[in-house]
C-alpha positions in Angstrom: -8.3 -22.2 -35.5 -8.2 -20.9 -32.4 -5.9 -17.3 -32.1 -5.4 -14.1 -31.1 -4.4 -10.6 -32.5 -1.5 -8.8 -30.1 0.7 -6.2 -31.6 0.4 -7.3 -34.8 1.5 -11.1 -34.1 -0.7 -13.9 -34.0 -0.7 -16.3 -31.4 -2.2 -19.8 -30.9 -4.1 -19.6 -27.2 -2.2 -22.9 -26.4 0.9 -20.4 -26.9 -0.4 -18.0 -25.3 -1.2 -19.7 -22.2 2.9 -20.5 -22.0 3.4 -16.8 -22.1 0.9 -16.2 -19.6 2.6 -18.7 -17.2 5.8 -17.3 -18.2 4.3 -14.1 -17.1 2.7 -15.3 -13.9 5.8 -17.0 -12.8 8.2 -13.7 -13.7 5.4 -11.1 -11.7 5.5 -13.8 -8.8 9.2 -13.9 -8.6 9.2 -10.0 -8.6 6.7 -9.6 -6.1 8.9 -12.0 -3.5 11.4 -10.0 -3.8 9.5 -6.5 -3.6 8.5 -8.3 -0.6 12.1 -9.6 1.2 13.6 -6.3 -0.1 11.1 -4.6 2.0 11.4 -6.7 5.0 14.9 -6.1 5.0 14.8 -2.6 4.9 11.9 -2.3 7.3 14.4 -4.6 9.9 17.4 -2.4 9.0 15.2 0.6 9.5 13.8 -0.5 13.2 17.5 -2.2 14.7 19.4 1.3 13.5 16.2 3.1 14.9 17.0 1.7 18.2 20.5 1.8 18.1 20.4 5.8 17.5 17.8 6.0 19.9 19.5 4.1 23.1 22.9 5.5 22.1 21.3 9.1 22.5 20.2 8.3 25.6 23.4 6.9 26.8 24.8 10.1 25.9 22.5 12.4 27.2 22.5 11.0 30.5 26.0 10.6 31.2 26.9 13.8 29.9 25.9 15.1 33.5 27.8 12.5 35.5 31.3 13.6 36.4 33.8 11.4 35.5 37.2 10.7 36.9 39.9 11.4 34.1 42.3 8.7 35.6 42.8 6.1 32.8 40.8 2.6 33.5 41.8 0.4 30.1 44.2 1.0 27.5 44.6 4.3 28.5 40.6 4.8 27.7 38.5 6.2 30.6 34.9 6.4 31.0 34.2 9.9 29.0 35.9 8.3 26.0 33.2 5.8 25.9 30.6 8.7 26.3 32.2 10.8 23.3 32.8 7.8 21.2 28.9 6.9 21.7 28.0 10.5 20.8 29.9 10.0 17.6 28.4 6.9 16.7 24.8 8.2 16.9 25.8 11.1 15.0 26.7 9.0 12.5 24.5 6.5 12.2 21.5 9.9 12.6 23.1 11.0 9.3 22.9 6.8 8.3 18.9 7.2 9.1 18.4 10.8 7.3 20.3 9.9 3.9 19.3 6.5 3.6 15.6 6.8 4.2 15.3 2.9 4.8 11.6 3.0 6.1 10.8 5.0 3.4 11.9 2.8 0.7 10.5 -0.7 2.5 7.1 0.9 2.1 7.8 1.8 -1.5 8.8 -2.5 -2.1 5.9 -3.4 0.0 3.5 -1.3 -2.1 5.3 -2.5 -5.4 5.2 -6.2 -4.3 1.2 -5.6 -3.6 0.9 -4.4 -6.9 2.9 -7.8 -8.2 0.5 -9.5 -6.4 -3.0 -7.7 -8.2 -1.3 -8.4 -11.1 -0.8 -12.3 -10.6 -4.0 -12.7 -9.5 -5.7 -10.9 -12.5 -3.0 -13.3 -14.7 -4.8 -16.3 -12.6 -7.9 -14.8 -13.3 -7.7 -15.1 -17.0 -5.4 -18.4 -17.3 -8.6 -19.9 -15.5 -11.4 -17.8 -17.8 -9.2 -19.5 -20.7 -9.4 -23.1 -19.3 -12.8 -22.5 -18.5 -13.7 -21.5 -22.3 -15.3 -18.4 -20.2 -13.6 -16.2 -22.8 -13.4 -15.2 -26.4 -10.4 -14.3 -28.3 -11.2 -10.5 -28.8 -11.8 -10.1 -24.9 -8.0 -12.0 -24.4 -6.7 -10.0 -26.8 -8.1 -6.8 -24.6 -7.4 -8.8 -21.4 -3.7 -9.0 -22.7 -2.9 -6.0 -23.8 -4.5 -4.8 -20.0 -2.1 -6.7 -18.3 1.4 -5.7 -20.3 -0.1 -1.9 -19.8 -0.1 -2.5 -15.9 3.3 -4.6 -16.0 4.7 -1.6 -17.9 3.5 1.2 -15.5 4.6 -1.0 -12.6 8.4 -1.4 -14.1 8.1 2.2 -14.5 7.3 3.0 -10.7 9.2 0.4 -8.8 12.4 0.2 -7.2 15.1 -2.3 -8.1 15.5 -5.5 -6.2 18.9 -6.6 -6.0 19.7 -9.8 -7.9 23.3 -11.0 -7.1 24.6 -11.0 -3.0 28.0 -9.2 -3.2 27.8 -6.0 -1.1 31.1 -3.8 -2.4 29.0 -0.6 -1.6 28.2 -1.7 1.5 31.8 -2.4 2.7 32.6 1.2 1.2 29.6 3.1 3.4 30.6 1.2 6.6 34.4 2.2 5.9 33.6 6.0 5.4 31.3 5.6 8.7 34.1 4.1 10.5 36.5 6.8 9.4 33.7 9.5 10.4 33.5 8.4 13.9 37.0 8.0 14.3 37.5 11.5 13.2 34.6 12.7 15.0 36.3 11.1 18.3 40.0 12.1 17.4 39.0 15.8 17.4 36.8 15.6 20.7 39.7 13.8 22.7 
């Protein structure tokens, strides 16, 4: 009969075969979303990139302009606008810093690359095994290869969200929005 030794279990390589598309399908699932996390974060990253950048710039330059103090909307006149811009790239500069969103789009894209190798070699050996191109003491060292990398690579990736509901998102935009409030409160 056909089967292998792995930790002290025997399995049939029909079995095993399930397992390995069990496994092929779980590291492909993980390394699309290593992959969307990271494109999300790399867009977030860039748009609040810009945003800080042309909002500094707004700033800077009409700091120097004179403006009249007579009120144009709502009582609001035009070096409201340039304070309340100031306070909003402050904030969202303090966004950038603590956040680190480039920073942890690489770290998905380099753990969804490592998915990737992973499925491949998985591929690799599902088609060694249809082929007859290996023997059961080589799967058994080929398996117990792939759960040591699947391991290390649980161990050294981030966490992919798995559900949509943003609380803590609706919490960091609501301590933003008091910040620059305050921040334009104290300035008026």
């Amino acid at each position: 009969m056909n089967q292998i030794k792995q930790n002290d279990s025997e399995f049939n390589t029909p079995e095993f075969i399930c397992v390995l598309h069990s496994w092929l399908n779980r590291c492909r699932d993980a390394r699309n979303g290593h992959y969307q996390r990271a494109e999300k974060l790399f867009e977030l990253s860039q748009t609040l990139g810009y945003v800080l950048i042309y909002s500094t710039v707004f700033v800077t330059v009409f700091s120097f302009v004179s403006h009249e103090s007579t009120p144009t909307l709502f009582g609001i006149n035009k070096q409201h606008i340039v304070v309340l811009v100031g306070c909003i790239a402050a904030v969202i500069s303090g966004i950038v810093t603590q956040a680190r969103f480039g920073e942890r789009a690489e770290v998905h894209r380099s753990s969804g690359a490592r998915y990737a190798n992973l499925a491949r070699d998985i591929e690799e050996l599902q088609i060694k095994i249809n082929a007859g191109l290996i023997l059961d003491d080589a799967l058994s060292i080929q398996a117990s290869l792939i759960i040591k990398e699947w391991n290390n690579l649980s161990e050294d990736s981030l966490l992919t969200p798995h559900n949509k509901t943003h609380s803590k998102h609706a919490l960091h935009i609501l301590i933003a929005l008091l910040f620059i409030m305050m921040f334009f409160f104290v300035v008026i």
